[in-house]
KOLFIDREN-889948 format. One record per residue (C-alpha): residue number from 1; x, y, z; residue in one letter. Coordinates in nm, 3 decimals. Layout:
REM residues N
> NUM; X; Y; Z; A
...
***
This chain:
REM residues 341
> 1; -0.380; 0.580; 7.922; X
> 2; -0.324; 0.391; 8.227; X
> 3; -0.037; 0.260; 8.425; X
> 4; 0.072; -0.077; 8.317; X
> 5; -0.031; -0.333; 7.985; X
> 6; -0.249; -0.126; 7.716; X
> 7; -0.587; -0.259; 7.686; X
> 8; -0.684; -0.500; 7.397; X
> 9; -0.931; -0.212; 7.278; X
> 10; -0.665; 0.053; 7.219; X
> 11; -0.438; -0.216; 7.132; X
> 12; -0.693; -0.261; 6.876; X
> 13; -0.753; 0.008; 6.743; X
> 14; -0.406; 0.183; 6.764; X
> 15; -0.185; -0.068; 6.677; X
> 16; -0.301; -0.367; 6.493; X
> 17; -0.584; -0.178; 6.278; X
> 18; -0.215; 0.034; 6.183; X
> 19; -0.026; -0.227; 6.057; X
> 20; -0.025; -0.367; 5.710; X
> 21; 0.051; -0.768; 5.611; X
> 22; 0.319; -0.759; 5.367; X
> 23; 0.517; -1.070; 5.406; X
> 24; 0.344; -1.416; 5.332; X
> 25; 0.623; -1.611; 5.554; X
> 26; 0.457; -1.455; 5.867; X
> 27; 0.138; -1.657; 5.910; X
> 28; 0.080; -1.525; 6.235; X
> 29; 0.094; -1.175; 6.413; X
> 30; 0.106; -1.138; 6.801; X
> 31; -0.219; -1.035; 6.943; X
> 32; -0.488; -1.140; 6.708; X
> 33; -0.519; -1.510; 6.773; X
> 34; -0.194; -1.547; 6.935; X
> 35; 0.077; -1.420; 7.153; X
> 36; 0.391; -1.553; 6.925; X
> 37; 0.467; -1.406; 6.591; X
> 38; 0.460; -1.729; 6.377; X
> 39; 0.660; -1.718; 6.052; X
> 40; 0.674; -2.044; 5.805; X
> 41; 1.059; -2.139; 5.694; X
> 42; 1.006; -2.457; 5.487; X
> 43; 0.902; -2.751; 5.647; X
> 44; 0.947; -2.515; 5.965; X
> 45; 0.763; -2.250; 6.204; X
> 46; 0.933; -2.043; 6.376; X
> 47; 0.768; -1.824; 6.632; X
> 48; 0.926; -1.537; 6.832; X
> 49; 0.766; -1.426; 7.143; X
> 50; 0.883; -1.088; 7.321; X
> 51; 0.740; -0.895; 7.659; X
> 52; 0.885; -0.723; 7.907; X
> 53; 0.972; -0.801; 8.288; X
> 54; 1.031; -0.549; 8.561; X
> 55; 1.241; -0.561; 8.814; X
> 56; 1.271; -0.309; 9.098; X
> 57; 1.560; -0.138; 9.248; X
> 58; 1.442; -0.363; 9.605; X
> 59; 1.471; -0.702; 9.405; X
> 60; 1.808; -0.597; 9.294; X
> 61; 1.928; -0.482; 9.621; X
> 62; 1.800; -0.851; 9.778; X
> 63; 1.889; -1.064; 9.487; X
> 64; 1.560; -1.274; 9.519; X
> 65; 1.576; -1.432; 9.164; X
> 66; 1.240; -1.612; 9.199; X
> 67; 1.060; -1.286; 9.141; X
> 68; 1.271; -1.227; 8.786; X
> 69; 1.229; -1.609; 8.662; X
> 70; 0.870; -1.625; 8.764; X
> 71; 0.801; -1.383; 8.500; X
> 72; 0.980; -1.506; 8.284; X
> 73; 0.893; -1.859; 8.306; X
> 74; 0.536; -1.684; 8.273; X
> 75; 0.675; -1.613; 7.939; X
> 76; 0.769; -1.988; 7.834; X
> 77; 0.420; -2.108; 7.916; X
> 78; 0.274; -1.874; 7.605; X
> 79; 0.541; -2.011; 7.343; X
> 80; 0.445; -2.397; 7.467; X
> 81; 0.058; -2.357; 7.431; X
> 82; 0.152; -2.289; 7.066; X
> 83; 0.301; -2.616; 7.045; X
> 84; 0.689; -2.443; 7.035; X
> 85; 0.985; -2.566; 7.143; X
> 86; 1.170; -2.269; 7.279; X
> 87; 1.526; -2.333; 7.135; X
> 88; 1.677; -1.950; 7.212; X
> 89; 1.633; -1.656; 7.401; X
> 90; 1.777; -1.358; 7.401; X
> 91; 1.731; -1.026; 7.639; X
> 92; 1.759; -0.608; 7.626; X
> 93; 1.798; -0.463; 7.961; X
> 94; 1.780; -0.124; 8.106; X
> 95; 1.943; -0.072; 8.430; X
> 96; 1.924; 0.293; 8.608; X
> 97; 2.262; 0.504; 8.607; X
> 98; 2.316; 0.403; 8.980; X
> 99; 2.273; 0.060; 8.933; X
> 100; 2.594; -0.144; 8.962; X
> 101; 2.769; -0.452; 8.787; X
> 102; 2.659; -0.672; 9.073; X
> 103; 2.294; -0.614; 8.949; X
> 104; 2.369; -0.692; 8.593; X
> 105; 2.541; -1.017; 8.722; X
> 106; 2.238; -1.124; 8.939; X
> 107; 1.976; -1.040; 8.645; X
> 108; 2.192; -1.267; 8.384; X
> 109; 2.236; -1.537; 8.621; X
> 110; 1.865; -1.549; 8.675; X
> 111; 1.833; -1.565; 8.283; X
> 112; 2.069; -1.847; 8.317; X
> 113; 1.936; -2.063; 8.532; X
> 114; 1.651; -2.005; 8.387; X
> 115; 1.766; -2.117; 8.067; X
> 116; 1.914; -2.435; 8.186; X
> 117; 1.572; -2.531; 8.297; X
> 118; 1.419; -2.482; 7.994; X
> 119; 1.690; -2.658; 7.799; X
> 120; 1.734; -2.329; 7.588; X
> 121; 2.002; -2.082; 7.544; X
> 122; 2.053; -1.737; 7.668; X
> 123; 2.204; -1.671; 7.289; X
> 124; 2.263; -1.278; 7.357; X
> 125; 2.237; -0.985; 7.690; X
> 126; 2.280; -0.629; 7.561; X
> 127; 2.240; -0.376; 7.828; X
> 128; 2.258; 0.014; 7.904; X
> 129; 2.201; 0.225; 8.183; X
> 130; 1.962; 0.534; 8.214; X
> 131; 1.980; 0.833; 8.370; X
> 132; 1.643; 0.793; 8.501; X
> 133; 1.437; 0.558; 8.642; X
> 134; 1.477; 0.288; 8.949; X
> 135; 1.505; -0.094; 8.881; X
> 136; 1.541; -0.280; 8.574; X
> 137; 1.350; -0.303; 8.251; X
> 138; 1.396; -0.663; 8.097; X
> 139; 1.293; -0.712; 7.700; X
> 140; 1.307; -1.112; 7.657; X
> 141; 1.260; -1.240; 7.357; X
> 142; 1.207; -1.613; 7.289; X
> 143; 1.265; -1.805; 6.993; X
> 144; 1.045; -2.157; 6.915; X
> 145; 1.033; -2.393; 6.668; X
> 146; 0.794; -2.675; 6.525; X
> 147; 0.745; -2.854; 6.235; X
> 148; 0.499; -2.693; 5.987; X
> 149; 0.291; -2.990; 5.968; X
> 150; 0.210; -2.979; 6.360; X
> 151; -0.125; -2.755; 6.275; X
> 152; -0.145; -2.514; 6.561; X
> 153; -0.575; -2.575; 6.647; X
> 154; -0.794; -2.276; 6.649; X
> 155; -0.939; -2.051; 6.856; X
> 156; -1.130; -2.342; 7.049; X
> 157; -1.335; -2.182; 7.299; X
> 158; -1.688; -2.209; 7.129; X
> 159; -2.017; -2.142; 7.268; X
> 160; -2.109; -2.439; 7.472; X
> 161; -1.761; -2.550; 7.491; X
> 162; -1.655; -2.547; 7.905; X
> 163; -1.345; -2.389; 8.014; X
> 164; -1.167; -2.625; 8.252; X
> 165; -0.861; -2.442; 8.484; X
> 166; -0.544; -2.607; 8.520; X
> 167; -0.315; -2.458; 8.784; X
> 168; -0.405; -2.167; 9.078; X
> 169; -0.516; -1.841; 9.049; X
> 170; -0.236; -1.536; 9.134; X
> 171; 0.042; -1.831; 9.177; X
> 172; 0.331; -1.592; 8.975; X
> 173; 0.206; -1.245; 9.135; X
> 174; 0.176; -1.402; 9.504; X
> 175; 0.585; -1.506; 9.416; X
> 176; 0.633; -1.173; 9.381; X
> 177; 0.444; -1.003; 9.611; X
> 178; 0.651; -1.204; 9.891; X
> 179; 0.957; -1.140; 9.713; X
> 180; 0.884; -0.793; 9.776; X
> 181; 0.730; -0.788; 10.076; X
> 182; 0.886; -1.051; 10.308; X
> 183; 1.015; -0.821; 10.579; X
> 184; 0.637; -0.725; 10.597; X
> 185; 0.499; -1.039; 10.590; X
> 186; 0.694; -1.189; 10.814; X
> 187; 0.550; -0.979; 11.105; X
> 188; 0.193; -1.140; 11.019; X
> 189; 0.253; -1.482; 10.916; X
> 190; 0.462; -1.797; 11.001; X
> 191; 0.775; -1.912; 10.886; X
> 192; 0.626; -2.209; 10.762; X
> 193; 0.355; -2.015; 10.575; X
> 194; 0.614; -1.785; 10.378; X
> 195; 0.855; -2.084; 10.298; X
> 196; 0.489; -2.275; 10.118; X
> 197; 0.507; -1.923; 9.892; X
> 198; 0.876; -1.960; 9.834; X
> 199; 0.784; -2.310; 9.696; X
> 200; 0.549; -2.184; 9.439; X
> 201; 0.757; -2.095; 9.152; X
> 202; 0.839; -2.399; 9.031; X
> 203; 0.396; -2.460; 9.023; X
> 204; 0.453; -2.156; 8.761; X
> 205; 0.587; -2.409; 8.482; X
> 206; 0.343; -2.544; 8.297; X
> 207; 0.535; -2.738; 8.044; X
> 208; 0.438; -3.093; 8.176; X
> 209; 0.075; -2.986; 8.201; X
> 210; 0.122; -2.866; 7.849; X
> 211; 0.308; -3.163; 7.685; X
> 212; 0.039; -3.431; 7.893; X
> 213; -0.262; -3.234; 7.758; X
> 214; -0.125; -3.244; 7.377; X
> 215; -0.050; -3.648; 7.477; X
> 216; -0.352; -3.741; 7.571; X
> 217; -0.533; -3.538; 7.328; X
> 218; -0.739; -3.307; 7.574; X
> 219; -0.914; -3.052; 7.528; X
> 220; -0.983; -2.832; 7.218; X
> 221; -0.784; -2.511; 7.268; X
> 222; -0.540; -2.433; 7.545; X
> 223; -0.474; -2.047; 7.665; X
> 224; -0.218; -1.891; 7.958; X
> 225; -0.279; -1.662; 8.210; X
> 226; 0.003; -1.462; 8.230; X
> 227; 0.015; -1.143; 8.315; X
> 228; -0.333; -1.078; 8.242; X
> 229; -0.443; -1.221; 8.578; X
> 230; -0.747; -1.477; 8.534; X
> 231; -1.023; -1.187; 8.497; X
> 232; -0.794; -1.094; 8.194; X
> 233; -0.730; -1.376; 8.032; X
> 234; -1.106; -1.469; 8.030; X
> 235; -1.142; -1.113; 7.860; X
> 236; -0.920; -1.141; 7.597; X
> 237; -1.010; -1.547; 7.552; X
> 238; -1.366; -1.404; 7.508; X
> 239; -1.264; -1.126; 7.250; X
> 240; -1.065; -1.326; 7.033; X
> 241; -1.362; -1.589; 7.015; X
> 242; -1.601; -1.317; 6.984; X
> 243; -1.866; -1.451; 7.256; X
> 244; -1.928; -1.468; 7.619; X
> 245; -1.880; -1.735; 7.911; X
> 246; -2.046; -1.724; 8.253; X
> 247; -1.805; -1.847; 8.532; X
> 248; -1.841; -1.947; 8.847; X
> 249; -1.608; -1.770; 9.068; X
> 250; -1.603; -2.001; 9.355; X
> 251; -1.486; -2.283; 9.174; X
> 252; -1.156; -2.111; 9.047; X
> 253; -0.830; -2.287; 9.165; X
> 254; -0.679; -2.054; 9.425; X
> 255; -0.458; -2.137; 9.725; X
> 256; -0.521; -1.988; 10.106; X
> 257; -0.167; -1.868; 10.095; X
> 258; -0.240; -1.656; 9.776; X
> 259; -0.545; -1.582; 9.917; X
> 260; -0.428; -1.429; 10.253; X
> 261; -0.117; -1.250; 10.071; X
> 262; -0.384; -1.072; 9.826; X
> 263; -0.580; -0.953; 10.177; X
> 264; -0.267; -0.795; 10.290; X
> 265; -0.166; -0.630; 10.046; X
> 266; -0.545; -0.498; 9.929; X
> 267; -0.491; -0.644; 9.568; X
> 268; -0.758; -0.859; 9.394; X
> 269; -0.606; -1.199; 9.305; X
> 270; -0.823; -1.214; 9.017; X
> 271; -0.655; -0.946; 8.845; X
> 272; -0.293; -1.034; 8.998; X
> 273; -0.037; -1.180; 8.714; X
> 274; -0.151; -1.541; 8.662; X
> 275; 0.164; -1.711; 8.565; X
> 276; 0.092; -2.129; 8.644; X
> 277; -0.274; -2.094; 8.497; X
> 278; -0.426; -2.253; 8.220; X
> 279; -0.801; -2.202; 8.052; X
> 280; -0.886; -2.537; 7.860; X
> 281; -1.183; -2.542; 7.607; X
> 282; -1.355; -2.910; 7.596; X
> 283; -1.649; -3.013; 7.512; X
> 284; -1.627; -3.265; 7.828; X
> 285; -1.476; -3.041; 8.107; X
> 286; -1.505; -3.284; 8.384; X
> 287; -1.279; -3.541; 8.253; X
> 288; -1.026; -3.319; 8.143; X
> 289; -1.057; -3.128; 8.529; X
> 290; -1.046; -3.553; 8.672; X
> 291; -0.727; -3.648; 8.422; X
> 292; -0.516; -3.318; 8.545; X
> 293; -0.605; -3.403; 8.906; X
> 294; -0.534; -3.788; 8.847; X
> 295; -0.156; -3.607; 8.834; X
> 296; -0.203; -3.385; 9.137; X
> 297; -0.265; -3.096; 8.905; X
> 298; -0.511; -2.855; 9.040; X
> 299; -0.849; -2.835; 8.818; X
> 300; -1.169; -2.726; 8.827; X
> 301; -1.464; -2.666; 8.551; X
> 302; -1.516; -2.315; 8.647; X
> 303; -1.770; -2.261; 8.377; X
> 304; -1.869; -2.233; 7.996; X
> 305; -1.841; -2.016; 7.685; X
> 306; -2.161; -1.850; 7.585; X
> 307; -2.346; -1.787; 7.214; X
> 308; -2.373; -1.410; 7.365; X
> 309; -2.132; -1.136; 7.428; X
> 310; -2.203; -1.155; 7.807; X
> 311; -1.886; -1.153; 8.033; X
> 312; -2.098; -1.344; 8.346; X
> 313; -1.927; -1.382; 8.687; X
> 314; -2.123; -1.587; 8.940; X
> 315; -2.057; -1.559; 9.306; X
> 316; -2.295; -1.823; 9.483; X
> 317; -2.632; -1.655; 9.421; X
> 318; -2.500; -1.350; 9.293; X
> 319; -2.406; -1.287; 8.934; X
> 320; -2.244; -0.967; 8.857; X
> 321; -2.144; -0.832; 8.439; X
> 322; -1.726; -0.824; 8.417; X
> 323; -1.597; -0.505; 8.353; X
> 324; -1.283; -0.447; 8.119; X
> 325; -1.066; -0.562; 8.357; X
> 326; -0.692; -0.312; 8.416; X
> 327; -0.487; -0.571; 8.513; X
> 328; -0.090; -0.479; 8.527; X
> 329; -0.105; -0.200; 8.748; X
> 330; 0.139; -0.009; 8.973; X
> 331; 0.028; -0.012; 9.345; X
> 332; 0.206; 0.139; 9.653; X
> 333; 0.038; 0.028; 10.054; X
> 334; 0.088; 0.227; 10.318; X
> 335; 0.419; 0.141; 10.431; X
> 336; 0.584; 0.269; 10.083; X
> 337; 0.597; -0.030; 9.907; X
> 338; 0.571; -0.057; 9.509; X
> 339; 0.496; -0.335; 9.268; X
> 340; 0.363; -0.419; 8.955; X
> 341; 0.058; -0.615; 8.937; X
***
């Protein structure tokens, strides 16, 4: 297998087609029709969402925090497109055997703060070191919570439905890459154009989008990004509705920052961690897109699902069949420097 997130095929057929239902309380398993695991309590549902977030040894050593609680916050946008309200959170981490307290410190403040912005709690931080490896390995696990008779809608995106974008394309992975490569960047670009970037990760919570959407009753299905980069998401979106869209790539929210950051560092942003972005279903797209950017949210109809299995990106006059896309890789430039992607 490849570097980086398993893809929904072998996650298919190696986990999920492995694992048996025996509990009726759990309603909902991650990775069929959703990311949470949703379990019914009484008049409650509960859902628990975990993932991972990596940290390397330079992030540690620089103490940007943006790059940890873009991730994470990446993280919060999944449990509120189930309609959750994330009430704890708690985290596993895995430090290397050189690493030292000061790194634990930074890593739980960043939870913290974190935390505080979400109005949830850090409830628990267990930690170990290991003899191998660089960086940090981060399991977060979140905790939500709804009343059981807040039905959760389905899948949403049906043929002939259009899928509106809320948010930019790349916004969490172009955090990161600066995080990690500011000393670099700064030989290219401005000041000013790396202190826009540094602005971005608040643009990575979605919650407001999330809560005006369910307000004003837009939209038939809502779906994050994430880490799947936009390519992804539109993947998986596609296999869990079992049919096809056709998009049109130039109309895909993207800033020139983002943009210009990708070109340096040789990395498609349509396959960079997507953190910020939302895929809407609706049956009217265009009000939706006008309502979001009544509130200065970007938006854009960027195309429609399809009664076929064709994956159909459209370039101007070109149109071009989406491969599976591999989108959490490793990648190293020239100069040395790693990150996950």
């Amino acid at each position: 297998m490849q570097a980086g997130k398993i893809k929904e095929t072998v996650k298919s057929r190696s986990v999920l087609k492995r694992i048996q239902k025996r509990r009726t309380e759990v309603i909902k398993g991650a990775g069929r029709d959703s990311r949470n695991v949703q379990m019914v309590f009484g008049d409650s549902l509960v859902s628990v969402l975990s993932d991972t977030v990596f940290v390397p040894e330079k992030i540690l050593e620089t103490e940007r925090g943006s790059y940890v609680q873009v991730q994470a916050a990446s993280l919060f946008n999944a449990v509120y497109s189930e309609g959750f309200a994330p009430s704890a959170m708690t985290a596993v981490m895995i430090l290397s055997g050189e690493a030292k307290e000061a790194s634990l410190r930074f890593l739980v403040d960043c939870l913290e703060e974190l935390a505080g912005r979400e109005q949830t709690e850090l409830a628990d931080v267990s930690a170990e070191c290991s003899p191998e490896g660089q960086g940090a390995w981060i399991s977060l696990t979140i905790f939500g919570e709804k009343k059981a008779s807040e039905e959760s809608k389905g899948m949403g995106f049906l043929p002939g439905r259009e899928i509106v974008m809320a948010g930019t394309a790349a916004l969490e992975g172009a955090v990161m890459l600066e995080n990690l490569g500011r000393e670099e960047l700064s030989e290219r670009f401005s000041g000013r154009f790396l202190e826009t970037v540094q602005e971005y990760p608040d643009r990575v919570r979605m919650r407001d989008t999330l809560e005006f959407l369910k307000q004003e009753g837009l939209g038939d299905a809502v779906y994050c990004a994430g880490r799947s980069g936009v390519f992804g998401a539109l993947w998986e979106i596609a296999g869990k509705a079992k049919s096809g869209f056709a998009v049109e790539l130039s109309e895909i929210p993207i800033t020139q920052e983002t943009v210009e950051i990708c070109e340096f560092f040789d990395v498609n942003p349509y396959l960079l961690r997507s953190g910020g972005a939302l895929f809407i279903a609706a049956e009217h797209g265009r009000i939706v897109a006008d309502k979001l950017r009544e509130r200065q949210i970007p938006a854009a109809v960027i195309g429609s699902m399809e009664e076929n299995a064709d994956k159909l990106v459209f370039n101007g006059g070109e149109r071009r069949y989406l491969d599976m896309p591999c989108a959490v890789k490793i990648g190293r430039n020239m100069d040395g420097l790693e990150w996950i992607y």
